[in-house]
LUMTOR-609228 format. One line per 3 residues: for each residue x, y, z of C-alpha. Coordinates in Angstrom, 3 decimals. Each point is the difference from the previous one (the first is absolute). Example, Ala and Ser with C-alpha at 12.3 -4.5 7.8 and 13.67 -1.06 7.14 Angstrom:
12.300 -4.500 7.800; 1.370 3.440 -0.660
***
This chain:
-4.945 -23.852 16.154; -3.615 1.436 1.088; 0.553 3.512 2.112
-1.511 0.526 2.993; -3.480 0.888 -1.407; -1.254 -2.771 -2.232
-3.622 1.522 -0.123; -0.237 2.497 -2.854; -0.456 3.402 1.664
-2.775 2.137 -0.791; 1.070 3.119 0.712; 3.594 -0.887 -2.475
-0.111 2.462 -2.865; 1.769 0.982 -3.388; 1.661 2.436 2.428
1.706 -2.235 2.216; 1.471 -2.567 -3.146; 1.101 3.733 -1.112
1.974 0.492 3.221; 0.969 -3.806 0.458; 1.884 -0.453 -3.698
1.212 3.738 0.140; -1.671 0.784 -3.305; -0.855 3.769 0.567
3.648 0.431 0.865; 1.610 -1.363 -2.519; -2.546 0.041 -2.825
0.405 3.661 -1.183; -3.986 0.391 -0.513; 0.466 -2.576 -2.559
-1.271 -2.783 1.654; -3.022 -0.259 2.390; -2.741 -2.082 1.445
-3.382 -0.133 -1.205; -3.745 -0.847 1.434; 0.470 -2.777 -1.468
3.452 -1.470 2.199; 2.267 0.182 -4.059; 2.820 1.943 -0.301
-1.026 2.902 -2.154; 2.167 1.776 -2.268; 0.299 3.751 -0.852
2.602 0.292 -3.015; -0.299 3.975 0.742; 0.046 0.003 3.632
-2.326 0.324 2.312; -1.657 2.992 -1.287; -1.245 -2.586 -3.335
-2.081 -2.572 -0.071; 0.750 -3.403 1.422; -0.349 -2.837 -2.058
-0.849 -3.450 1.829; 2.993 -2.273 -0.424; -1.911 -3.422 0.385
-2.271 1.103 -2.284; 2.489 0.813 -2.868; 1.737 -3.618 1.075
-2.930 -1.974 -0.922; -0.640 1.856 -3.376; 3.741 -0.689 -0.500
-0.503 -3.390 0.985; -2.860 0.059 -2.857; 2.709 0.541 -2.506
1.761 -2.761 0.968; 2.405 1.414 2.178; 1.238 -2.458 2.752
1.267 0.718 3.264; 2.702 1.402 0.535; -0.150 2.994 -1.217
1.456 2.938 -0.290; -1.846 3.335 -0.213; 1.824 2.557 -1.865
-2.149 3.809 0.843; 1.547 2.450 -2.433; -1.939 3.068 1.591
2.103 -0.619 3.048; 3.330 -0.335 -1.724; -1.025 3.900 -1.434
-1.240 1.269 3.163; 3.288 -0.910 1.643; 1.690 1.526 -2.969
-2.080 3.159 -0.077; 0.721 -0.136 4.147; 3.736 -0.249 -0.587
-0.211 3.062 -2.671; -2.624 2.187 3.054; 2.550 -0.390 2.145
3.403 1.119 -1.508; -2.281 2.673 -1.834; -1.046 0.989 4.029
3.518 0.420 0.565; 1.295 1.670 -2.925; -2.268 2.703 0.549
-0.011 0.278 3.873; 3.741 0.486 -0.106; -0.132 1.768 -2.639
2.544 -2.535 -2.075; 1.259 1.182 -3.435; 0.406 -3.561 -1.214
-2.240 -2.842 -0.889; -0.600 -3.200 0.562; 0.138 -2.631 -2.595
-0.886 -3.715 1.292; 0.879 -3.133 -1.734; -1.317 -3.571 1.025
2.426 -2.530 0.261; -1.146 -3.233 -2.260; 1.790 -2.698 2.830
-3.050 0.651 2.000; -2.163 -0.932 -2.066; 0.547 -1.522 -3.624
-3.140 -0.588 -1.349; -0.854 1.642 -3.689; -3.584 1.257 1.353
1.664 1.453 3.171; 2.364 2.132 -1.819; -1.889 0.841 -3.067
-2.706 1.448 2.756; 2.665 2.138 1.899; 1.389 1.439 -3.038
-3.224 0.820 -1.112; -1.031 1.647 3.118; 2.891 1.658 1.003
0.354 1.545 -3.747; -1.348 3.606 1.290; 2.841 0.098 2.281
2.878 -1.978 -2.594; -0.405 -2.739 2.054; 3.097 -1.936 -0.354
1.893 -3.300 0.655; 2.956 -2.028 1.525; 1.983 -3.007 -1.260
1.921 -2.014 2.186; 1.084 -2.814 -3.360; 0.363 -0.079 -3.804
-3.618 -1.828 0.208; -1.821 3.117 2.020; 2.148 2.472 -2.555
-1.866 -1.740 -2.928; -3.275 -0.071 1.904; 0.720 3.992 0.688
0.389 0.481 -3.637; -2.659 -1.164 -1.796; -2.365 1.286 2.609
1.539 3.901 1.288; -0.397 2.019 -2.977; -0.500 2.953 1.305
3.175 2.009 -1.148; -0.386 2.333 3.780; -0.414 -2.746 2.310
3.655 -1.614 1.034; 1.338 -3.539 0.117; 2.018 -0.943 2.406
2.357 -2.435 -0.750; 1.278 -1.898 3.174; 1.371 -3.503 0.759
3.394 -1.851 -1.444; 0.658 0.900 -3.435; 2.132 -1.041 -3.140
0.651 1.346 -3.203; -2.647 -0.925 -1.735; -2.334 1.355 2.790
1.424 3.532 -0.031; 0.084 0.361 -4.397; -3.699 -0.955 0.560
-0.586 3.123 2.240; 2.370 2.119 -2.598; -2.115 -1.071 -2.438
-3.206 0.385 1.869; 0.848 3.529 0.613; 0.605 0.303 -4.065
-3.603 -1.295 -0.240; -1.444 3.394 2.289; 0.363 -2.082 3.463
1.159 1.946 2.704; 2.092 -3.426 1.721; 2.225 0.895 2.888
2.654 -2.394 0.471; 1.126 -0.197 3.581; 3.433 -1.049 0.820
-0.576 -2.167 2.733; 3.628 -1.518 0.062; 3.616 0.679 -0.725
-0.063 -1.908 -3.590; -2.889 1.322 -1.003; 1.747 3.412 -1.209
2.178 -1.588 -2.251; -2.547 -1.845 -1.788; -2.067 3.267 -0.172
3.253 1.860 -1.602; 0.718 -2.809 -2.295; -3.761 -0.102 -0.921
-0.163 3.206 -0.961; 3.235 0.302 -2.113; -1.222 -2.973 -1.681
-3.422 1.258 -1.113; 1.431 3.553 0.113; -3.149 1.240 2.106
-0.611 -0.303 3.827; -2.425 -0.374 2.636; -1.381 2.244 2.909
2.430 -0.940 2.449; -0.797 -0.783 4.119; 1.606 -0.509 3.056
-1.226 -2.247 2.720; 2.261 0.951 3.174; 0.962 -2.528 3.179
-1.813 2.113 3.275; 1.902 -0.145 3.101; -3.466 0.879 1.562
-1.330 -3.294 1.805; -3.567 -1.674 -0.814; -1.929 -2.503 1.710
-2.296 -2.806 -0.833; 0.393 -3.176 -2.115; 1.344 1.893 -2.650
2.385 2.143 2.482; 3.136 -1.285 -2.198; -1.324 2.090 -3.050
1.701 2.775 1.060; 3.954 0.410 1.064; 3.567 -1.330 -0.511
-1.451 -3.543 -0.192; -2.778 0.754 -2.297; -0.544 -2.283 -3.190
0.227 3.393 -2.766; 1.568 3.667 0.458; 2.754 1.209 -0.477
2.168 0.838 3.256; 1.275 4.489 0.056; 3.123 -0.923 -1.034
-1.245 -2.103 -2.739; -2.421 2.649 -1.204; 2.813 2.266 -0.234
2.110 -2.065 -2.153; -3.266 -0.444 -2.096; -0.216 3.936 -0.225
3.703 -0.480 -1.724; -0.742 -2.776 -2.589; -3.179 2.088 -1.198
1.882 3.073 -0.323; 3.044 -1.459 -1.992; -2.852 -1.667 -1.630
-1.862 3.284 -1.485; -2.969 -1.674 2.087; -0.551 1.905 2.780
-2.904 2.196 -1.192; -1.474 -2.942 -0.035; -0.222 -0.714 3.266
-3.780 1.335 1.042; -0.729 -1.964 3.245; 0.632 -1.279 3.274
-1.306 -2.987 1.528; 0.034 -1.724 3.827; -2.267 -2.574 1.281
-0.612 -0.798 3.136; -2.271 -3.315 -0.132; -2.893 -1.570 -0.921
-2.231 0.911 2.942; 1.177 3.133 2.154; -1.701 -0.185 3.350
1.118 3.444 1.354; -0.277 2.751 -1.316; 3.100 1.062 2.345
2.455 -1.909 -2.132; -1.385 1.243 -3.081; 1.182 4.076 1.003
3.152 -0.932 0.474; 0.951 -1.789 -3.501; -1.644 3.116 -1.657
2.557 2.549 2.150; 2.816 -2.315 -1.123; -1.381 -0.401 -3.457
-0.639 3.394 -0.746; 3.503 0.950 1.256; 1.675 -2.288 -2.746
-2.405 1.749 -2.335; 1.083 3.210 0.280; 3.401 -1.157 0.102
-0.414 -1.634 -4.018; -1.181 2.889 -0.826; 3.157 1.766 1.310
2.521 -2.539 -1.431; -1.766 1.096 -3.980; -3.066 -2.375 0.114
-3.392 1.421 -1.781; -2.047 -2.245 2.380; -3.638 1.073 -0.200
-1.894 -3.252 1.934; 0.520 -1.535 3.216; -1.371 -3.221 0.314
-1.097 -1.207 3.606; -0.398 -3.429 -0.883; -2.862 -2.302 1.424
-0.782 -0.910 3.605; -3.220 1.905 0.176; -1.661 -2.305 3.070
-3.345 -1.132 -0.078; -1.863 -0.691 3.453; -0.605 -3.500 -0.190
-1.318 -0.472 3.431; -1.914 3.080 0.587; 2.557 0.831 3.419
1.149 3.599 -1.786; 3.664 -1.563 2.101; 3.797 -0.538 -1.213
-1.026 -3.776 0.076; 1.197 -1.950 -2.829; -3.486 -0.233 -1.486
-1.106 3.890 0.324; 1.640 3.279 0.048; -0.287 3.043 2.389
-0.776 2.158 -2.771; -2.821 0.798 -2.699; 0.973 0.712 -3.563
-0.617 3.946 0.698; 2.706 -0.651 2.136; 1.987 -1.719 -2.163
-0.263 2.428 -3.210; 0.605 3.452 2.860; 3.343 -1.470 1.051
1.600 -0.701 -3.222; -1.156 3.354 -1.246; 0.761 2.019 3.221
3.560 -1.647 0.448; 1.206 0.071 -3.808; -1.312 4.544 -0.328
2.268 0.425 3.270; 2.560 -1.716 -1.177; 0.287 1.990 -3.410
-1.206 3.146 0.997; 2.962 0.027 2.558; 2.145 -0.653 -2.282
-1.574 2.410 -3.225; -0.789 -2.822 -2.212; -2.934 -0.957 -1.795
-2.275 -2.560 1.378; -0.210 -3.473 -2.103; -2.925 -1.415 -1.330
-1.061 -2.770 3.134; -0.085 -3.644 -1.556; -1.364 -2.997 2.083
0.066 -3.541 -0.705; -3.010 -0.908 1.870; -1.157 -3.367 -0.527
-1.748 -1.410 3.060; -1.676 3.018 0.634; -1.542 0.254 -3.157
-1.200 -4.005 -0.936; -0.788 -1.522 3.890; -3.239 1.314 -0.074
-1.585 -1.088 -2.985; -0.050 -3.820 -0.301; -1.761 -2.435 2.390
0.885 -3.567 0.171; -3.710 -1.669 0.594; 0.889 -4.244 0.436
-2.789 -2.743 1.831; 0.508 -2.035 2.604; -0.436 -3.862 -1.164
0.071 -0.963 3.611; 1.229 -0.105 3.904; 1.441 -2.190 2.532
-0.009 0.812 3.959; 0.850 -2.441 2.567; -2.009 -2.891 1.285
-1.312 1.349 2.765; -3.465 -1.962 0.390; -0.979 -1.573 3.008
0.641 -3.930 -0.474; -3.115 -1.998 1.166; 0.593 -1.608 3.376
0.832 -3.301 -0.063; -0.241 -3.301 3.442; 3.894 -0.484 -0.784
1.983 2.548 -0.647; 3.667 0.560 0.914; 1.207 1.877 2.915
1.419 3.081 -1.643; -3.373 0.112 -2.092; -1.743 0.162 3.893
1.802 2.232 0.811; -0.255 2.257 -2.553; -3.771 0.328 0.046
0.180 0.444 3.891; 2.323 2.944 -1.385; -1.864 1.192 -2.757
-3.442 0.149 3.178; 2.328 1.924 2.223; 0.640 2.274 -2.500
-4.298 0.937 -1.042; 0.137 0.389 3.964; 2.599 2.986 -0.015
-2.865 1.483 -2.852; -2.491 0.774 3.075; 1.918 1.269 2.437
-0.319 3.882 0.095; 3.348 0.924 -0.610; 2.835 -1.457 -2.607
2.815 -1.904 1.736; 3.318 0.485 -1.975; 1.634 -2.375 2.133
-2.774 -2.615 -0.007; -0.489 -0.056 -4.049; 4.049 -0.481 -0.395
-0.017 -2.711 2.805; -3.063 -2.042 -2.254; 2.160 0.733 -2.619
3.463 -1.389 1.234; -2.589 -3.175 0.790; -1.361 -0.632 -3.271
3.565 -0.006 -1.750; 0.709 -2.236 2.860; -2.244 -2.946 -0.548
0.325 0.527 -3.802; 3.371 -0.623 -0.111; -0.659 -2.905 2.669
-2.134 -1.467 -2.965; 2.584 0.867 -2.754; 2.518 -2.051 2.249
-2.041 -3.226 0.485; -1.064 0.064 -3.756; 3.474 0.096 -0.765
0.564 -3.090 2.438; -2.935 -1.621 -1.603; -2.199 0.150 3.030
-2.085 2.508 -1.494; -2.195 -0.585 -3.327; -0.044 2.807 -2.347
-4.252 0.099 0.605; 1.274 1.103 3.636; 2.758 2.391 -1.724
-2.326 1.382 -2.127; -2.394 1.299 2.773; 3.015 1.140 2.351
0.888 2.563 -2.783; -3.717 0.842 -0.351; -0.579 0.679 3.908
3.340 1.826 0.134; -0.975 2.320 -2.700; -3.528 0.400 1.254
1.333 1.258 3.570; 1.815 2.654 -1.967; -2.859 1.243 -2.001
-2.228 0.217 3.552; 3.770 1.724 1.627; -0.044 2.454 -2.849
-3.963 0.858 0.144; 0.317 1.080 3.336; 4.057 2.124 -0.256
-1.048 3.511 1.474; 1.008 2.597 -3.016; 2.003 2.832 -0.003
2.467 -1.468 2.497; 3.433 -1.588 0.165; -0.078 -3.565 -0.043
2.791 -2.555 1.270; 1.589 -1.030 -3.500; -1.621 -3.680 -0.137
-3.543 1.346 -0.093; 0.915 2.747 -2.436; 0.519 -2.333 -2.520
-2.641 -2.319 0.595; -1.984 2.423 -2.637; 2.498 -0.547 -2.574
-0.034 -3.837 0.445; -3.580 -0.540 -0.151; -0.497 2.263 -3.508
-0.986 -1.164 -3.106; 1.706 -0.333 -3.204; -1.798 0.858 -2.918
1.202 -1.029 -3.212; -0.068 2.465 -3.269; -0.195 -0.101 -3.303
3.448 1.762 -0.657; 3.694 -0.246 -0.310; 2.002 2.258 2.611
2.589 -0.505 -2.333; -2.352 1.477 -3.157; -1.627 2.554 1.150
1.548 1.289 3.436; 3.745 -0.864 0.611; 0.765 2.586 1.662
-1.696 -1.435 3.307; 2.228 -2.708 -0.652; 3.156 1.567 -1.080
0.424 3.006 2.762; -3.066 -0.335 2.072; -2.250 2.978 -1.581
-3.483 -0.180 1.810; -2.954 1.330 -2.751; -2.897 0.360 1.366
-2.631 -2.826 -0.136; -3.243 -0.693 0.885; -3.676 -1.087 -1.141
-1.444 1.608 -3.093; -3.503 -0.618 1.460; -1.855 -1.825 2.993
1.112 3.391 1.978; -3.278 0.231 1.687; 0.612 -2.840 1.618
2.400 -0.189 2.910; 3.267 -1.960 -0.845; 0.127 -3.000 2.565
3.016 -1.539 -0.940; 3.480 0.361 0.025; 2.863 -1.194 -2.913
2.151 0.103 -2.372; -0.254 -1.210 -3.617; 2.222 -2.416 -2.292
0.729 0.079 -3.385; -0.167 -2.982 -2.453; 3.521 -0.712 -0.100
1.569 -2.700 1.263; 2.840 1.817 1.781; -0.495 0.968 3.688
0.842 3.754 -0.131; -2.966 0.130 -2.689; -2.478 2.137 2.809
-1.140 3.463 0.996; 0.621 -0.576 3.731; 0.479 4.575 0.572
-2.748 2.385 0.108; 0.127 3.478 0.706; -0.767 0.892 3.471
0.255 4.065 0.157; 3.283 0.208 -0.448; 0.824 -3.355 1.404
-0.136 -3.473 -1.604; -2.130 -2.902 1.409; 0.159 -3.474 -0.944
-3.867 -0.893 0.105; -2.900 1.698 -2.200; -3.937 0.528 1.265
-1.677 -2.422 -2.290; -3.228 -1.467 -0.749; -1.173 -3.208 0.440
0.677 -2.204 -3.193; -3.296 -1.121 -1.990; 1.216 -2.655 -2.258
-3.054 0.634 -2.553; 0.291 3.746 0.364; 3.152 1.875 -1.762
1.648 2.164 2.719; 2.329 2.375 -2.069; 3.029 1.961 1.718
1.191 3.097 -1.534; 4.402 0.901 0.141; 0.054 3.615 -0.696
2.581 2.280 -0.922; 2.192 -2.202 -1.769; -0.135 1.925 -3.146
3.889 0.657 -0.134; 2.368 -3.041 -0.374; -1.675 -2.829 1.003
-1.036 -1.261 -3.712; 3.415 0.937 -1.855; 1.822 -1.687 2.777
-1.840 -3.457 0.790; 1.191 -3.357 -1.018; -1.577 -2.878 -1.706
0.737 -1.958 3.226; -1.815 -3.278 -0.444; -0.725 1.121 -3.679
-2.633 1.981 1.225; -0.385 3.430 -2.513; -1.745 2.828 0.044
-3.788 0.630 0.938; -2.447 1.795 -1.564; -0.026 3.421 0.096
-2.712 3.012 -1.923; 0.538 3.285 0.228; -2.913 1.948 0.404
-1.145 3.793 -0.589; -3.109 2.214 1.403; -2.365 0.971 -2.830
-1.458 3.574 0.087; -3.069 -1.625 0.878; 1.357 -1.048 3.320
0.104 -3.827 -1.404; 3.379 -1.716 -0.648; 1.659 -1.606 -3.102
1.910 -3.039 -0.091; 3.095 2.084 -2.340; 2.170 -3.449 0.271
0.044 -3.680 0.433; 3.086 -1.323 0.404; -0.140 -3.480 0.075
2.696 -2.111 2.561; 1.965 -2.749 -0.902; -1.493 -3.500 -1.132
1.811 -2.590 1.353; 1.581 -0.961 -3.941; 1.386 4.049 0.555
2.230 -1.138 2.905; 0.996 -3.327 -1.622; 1.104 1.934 -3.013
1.872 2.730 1.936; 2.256 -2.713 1.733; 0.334 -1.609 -3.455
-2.261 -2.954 0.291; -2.384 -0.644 -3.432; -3.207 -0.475 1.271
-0.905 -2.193 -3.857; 2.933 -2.220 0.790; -0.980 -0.487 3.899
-3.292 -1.198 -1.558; 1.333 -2.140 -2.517; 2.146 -1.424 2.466
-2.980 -0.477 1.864; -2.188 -1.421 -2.924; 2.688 -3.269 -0.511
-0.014 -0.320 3.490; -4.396 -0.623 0.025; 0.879 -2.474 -2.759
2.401 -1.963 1.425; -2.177 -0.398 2.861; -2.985 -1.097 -2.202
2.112 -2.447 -1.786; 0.711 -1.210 3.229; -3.358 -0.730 1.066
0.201 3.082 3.363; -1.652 3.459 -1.758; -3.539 -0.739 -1.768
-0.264 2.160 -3.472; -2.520 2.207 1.809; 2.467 0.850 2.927
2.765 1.143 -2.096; -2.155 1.948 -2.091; -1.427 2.163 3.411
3.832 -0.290 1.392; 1.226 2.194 -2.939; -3.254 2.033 0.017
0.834 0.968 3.698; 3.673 0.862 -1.000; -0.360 1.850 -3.124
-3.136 2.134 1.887; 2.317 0.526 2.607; 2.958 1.285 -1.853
-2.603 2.797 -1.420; -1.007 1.089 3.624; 1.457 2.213 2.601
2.473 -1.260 1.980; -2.102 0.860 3.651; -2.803 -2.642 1.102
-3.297 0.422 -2.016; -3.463 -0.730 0.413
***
């Protein structure tokens, strides 16, 4: 759909695509808008230089990197480490906190060997540590965490073999915690241990009665997947002490969910929490570490609210409450305070990645004006007379409501009188054809002249949303972003560059599956969601590249191979001291023979198969020699390709 103003505005600015996509509110000084109209990034923040992301695309592109592709920026992935450090290091010393804080990253959010390798390298001045929700993550934690002070947090179901493995682990100068997350699992811990004779540092992950909110609300209470319930954490307290294994028991652990949108919920678990703290430590526990989990929220729409897609509070906030609340709690009680654990994922990895695909092309509506035929059918007359009518309501001095839904209620009128006599067969589908063109051509000239900024009668409103385009990327939902698909998480998106021009369209974009929910159809809207992005006008023989930012944390480890489409491209880049930037990694996506061989299909005996089949059509007089040869040229180039459209 065209917006009101289909002249490019001179006085539009970098300012007002700024304000339109939201990006100063939710871009953290990371992003920004240059002279130019490209996204610019600062890996640093704002205070460092901003490096021009089209430009780095096409020098990527020089390397032979196809769209899409996924940006990896390690400086950010720091800076929001070093920021997550700053601000429990604020705390500590405003409240004067006797602990420490210890993080650990939890490898579910975010798999990849170059992702973790870079957090535990950064984070090693502050032990830096990790979390392992499977057997898989506990092996990834292992070879990687080898700093003896920074902790390991084993989470997640767990059978023998995983719990000798942290035993043994700890044997090797590990410091593993192995959190008893249900009933069973202390029995396998005691059995473990008398098996091995050695045991592990032992945790606790409690059942709050304190109530969340959110997607992830069921995280926390009586129905909650893990924890263990008071009077199951009691019984526990037995079986280690029978067991010789209480002094083992070091920590405490409570979650409340993967994206806690106020802060108001948070202060509460932490009172409740800190209570069954002190109370382990009264019933003979050693404890020593009380473990917050994750849920540090991320502001993905730039609102600062308690939507679903920001939070009402900044991560100063965040870091002065769980301090604050867990010093009263001990102090009034004459313990010592714990050293503060988080699990924060999201927080940490959203930032740093940007999902850059093109657009390979767009379809709107016919809405052209038919030419004017001698014979035409009556609803066709009457449309046009319509379709006049309604470029005479553009003159008059003051917008008619009533008079633009009335030419409305007409058009849908006569085009469903056409619809009827086609049907009937008294209609030709020439005559069809330009009833649905005049019909959508009265609601483009309705739409052009809708006064803004008031409430419209419900038909008009979504006039707009009818008439936008659809413009078709070079994605998978599925791949790269399932979470818009799974539980309806809006990122945001926009343009990487063209943002000195003024966006003229509205739409939506779909992905190259063939499966209907395959679209990103929900854009942030300051802390609302709207169905329709500002776009620009589609160029077929110019690349117009959108950018999906802050999917850094679970959108890769969690997509599909829906349609055998794998995964894209993706480089991680570094600053150089120089102010430059290095391409650190290339990590190349799946080629089509990748997928085929994942779901067990030989890509040598699809070709072979494919190679008798050419011959039996020579032999049979239907492929010529030369054809055959090109047929299995095209399939065995293919099979070494990317899975997304190419060039």
């Amino acid at each position: 759909m065209v917006l009101k103003n289909t002249d490019q505005s001179p006085s539009w600015t970098v300012e007002n695509s700024s304000e339109l996509y939201g990006l100063d509110r939710w871009g953290k000084g990371y992003f920004c808008i240059n002279e130019k109209g490209n996204i610019a990034v600062s890996p640093k923040g704002s205070s460092s230089k901003a490096h021009d992301l089209m430009q780095l695309l096409n020098e990527l592109e020089s390397r032979k990197l196809k769209f899409p592709l996924l940006i990896r920026f390690d400086d950010i992935l720091e800076e929001c480490l070093i920021d997550l450090h700053k601000a429990f290091k604020n705390a500590i010393n405003n409240y004067e906190y006797q602990g420490k804080y210890q993080g650990v990253f939890p490898i579910k959010c975010n798999q990849q060997r170059h992702v973790v390798e870079e957090l535990v390298t950064c984070g090693a001045q502050w032990h830096f540590g990790l979390e392992a929700g499977s057997k898989a993550e506990l092996l990834i934690a292992l070879s990687i965490l080898e700093d003896p002070k920074a902790l390991l947090i084993c989470n997640g179901y767990k059978d023998q073999r995983y719990i000798e493995t942290a035993i043994l682990a700890r044997k090797l100068g590990r410091q593993p915690v192995v959190v008893i997350e249900q009933a069973s699992d202390i029995e396998l811990i005691i059995k473990s241990s008398i098996l091995i004779g050695a045991s592990p540092l032992i945790g606790i992950r409690a059942k709050l009665s304190s109530q969340s909110s959110g997607r992830w609300s069921d995280s926390i209470g009586d129905k909650s997947k893990f924890g263990l319930t008071i009077p199951e954490i009691l019984t526990t307290i037995k079986k280690l002490k029978k067991a010789n294994l209480l002094n083992e028991l070091k920590l405490l652990h409570f979650h409340l969910g993967s994206q806690i949108n106020d802060i108001g919920i948070l202060k509460d678990a932490l009172q409740e929490a800190g209570q069954i703290y002190v109370e382990l430590i009264n019933l003979g526990a050693p404890m020593g570490y009380l473990d917050v989990g994750g849920g540090l929220g991320i502001d993905y729409d730039g609102s600062q609210t308690a939507s679903t897609a920001s939070t009402n509070y900044s991560l100063q906030n965040y870091a002065n409450d769980v301090v604050a609340t867990i010093k009263e709690c001990c102090e009034s009680n004459k313990i010592q305070v714990p050293t503060l654990i988080t699990e924060s994922g999201r927080a940490v990895a959203s930032h740093f990645s940007i999902l850059v695909f093109n657009i390979l092309g767009k379809n709107s509506l016919p809405s052209d004006i038919p030419r004017k035929e001698e014979k035409e059918c009556l609803s066709v007359k009457n449309l046009r007379e319509t379709l006049g009518h309604i470029n005479n309501l553009e003159n008059e001095e003051k917008q008619d409501l009533a008079k633009l839904q009335e030419a409305w209620n007409d058009a849908l009128k006569f085009k469903a009188d056409a619809l009827a006599a086609f049907r009937l067969g008294y209609v030709d589908l020439i005559e069809r054809a330009k009833a649905e063109q005049l019909t959508w051509a009265c609601a483009k000239k309705i739409v052009n002249q809708l006064p803004k900024d008031i409430l419209l009668p419900e038909e008009l409103k979504k006039l707009s949303e009818s008439l936008a385009g659809t413009y078709y990327a070079n994605l998978s939902v599925f791949r790269s972003a399932p979470d818009t698909w799974a539980i309806d998480q809006v990122f945001p998106i926009m343009p990487i560059h063209r943002l000195n021009e003024e966006p003229n369209q509205l739409g939506h974009f779909a992905d190259l599956t063939c499966d209907s929910d395959g679209k990103l159809d929900q854009f942030i809207d300051n802390g609302k969601v709207k169905n329709l992005l500002a776009l620009h006008e589609f160029k077929p023989d110019d690349k117009y590249l959108i950018g999906l930012f802050l999917g850094g944390a679970y959108q890769e480890v969690m997509g599909n191979l829906h349609n055998l489409f794998g995964s894209t491209n993706a480089v991680h880049i570094r600053l150089t001291n120089k102010g430059k930037y290095k391409v650190e990694h290339v990590i190349r996506g799946n080629t089509k023979s990748d997928v085929l061989e994942y779901l067990e299909h030989d890509p040598e005996h699809l070709l072979e198969r494919l190679r008798i089949s050419s011959e039996s059509a020579i032999q049979a007089g239907h492929l010529k020699i030369h054809d055959a040869q090109k047929l299995m040229e095209h399939v065995e180039t293919s099979l070494r390709q990317s899975t997304y459209l190419q060039d």
